[in-house]
C-alpha angles and dihedrals in degrees: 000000000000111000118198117177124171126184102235151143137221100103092180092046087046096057100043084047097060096031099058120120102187090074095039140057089217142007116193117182092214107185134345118186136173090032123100091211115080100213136056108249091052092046090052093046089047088060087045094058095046095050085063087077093064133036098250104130091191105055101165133058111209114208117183122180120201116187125208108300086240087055133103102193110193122220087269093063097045093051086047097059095047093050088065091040091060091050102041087049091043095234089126112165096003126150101266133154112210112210126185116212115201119198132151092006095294126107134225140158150216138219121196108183121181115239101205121103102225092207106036090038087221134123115251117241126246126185134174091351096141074065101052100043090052082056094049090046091056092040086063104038080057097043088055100035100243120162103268109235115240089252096055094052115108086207093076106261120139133171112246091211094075122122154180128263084242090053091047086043091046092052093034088071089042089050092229129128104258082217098062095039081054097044080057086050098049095035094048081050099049092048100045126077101191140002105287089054096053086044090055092038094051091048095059090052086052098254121115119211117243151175099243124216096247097000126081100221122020141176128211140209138204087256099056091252106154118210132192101236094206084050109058087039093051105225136108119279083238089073090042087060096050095059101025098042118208123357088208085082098055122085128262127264089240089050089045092049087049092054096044095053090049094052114046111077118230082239097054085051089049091058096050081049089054098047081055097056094044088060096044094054090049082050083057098079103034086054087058090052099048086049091056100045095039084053092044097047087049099050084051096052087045085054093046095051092049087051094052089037085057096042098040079054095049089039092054087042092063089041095060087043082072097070118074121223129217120032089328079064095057098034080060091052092051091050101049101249107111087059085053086054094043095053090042086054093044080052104052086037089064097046087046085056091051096046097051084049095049093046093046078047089057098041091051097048092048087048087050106056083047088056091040093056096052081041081062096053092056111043087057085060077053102057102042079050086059097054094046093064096036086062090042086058099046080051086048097051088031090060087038091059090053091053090054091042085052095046092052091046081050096052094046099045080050093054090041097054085040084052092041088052104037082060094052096055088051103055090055130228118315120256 
């Protein structure tokens, strides 16, 4: 599985953040040790106020996991891997609350460990840990035979798909998928030999090329979205340059933005607004469904975890029941078997433990591919969505094109009539 972990503050942001439910189907604080405090606002402010004591400004490390999109890991898997995790960073025995996220029927966690060493008061190293977790991902895609991602290979390969944090937040407004803003990109770049090709390339995927502000080379949306060209390619500005010459001939942002607003017709935007809504009010229905399936697979792992909770108090019960009590009870100490009692209900403890884990394992696979097959469902909208738009763009380029085109015929009639009269003047009149 992937493992990004990242040294950082902001306790109280960090616990808002994985325990929101707006963003997630379900949020299950699955363990906390080494706080006094039970939840996980109250552990991480605990490690805040500790820090206090010492002048580390990035008290936390922050782990999440994320497994194979086709896999459902179970809880075992997950504790494995941070297991490893814990002793590969050296953060052995530190205070630490592990969470699962659910969305889109697929599972992750996060871990949240506290860096600072209660007894020496001092923050504990970390280096090179963004190495060593890379090594340990690709230690456990290959222990459970999981396809190895491109960027995990040691053979070169690498997917050209992947992007920044920045790239997913930025399509993310635009409600696009980044890989498929980046796929345009890539694809504009491959098939254009010099800089009027790419122009012309970019444009019928909806982007206008730029002289950014502070960037060499920019694109620019409908929208008024700016990219970094290098960026989203994923290349240096050196070979930008190369291909696309100077930026200093190309026109400004503000130029670009003044263009574009000229040119795109209020209709042409209305119909981009309608296929919005469109999309917005097909959305309409499958929300309802995922409410309702989100609210009923909660109420069944509620009902569930009363149900073990009932069952692990009447089991331990029983378990106690074994042990005599008065001088019986210490005759059984004497002989030995109480400890025989002790290690029989340790025993039966541990097996109790597995079976409620393998039981919440099998609800929650069940729920899943329940969740995945209405995912499916909308990530084809999606999709459809996706396309819509993607037409409406090339009509868009295509009409701004024509305006060019009859701005340029415009330009050219104009000289030749100034030409036509400027001779005629200067002819003189005819006699």
């Amino acid at each position: 599985m992937i493992l990004k972990g990242s040294q950082r503050a902001g306790a109280k942001q960090l616990s808002m953040h994985l325990m929101n439910d707006r963003d997630n189907d379900h949020i299950t604080l699955y363990h906390v040790r080494g706080f006094v405090a039970l939840d996980l606002h109250g552990a991480l402010a605990e490690t805040y106020a500790i820090s206090k004591g010492t002048k580390c400004q990035q008290y936390l490390f922050s782990l999440s996991l994320n497994p194979p999109k086709d896999v459902m890991a179970g809880e075992d898997v997950f504790l494995q891997a941070i297991e490893k995790a814990e002793v590969k960073l050296g953060l052995n025995g530190q205070p630490r609350a592990i969470i699962f996220h659910e969305k889109e029927g697929r599972r992750h966690a996060h871990v949240v460990w506290s860096r600072i060493d209660a007894e020496t008061m001092t923050a504990i190293n970390l280096p090179h840990f963004k190495r060593k977790l890379t090594d340990l991902s690709r230690e456990l895609y290959l222990e459970h035979d999981w396809t190895l991602p491109d960027g995990l290979r040691r053979d070169g390969g690498k997917s050209p798909l992947n992007f920044t944090l920045d790239q997913w937040q930025q399509a993310k407004r635009l409600k696009l998928d980044p890989r498929e803003i980046k796929q345009s990109f890539m694809d504009a770049w491959q098939y254009s030999d010099n800089a009027k090709a790419f122009k012309h390339a970019l444009e019928d995927k909806g982007y206008f090329l730029a002289k950014g502000d502070r960037r060499g080379y920019v694109a620019v949306d409908i929208h008024g979205e700016i990219f970094s060209v290098p960026k989203w390619i994923g290349i240096k500005t050196k070979e930008v340059r190369q291909k696309l010459g100077d930026p200093e001939q190309l026109p400004s942002l503000a130029n670009i933005k003044k263009e574009i607003s000229r040119k795109v017709t209020d209709k042409i935007k209305g119909f981009i607004d309608d296929v919005d809504h469109k999309h917005t009010q097909d959305f309409k229905p499958l929300h309802e469904v995922r409410s309702q399936m989100v609210a009923n697979h909660r109420m069944q792992r509620a009902k569930l975890r009363r149900a073990q909770n009932k069952r692990w108090i009447e089991e331990s019960q029983k378990r106690a029941q074994r042990f005599r009590t008065g001088l019986v009870g210490l005759w059984d100490k004497l002989t030995g078997r109480a400890n025989t009692i002790q290690k029989i209900n340790e025993r039966q403890a541990w097996k109790g433990l597995k079976r409620d884990q393998a039981q919440r394992d099998r609800l929650i696979e069940i729920q899943m591919a329940k969740r995945q097959g209405l995912q499916h469902q909308i990530d084809a909208l999606r999709r459809k969505h996706a396309q819509n738009r993607k037409i409406l763009t090339r009509e868009i380029a295509q009409a701004m094109r024509m305006a060019d085109h009859r701005h340029e015929t415009g330009r050219t009639q104009r000289r030749t009539r100034e030409q036509d009269h400027s001779k005629s003047i200067y002819r003189g009149p005819s006699l």
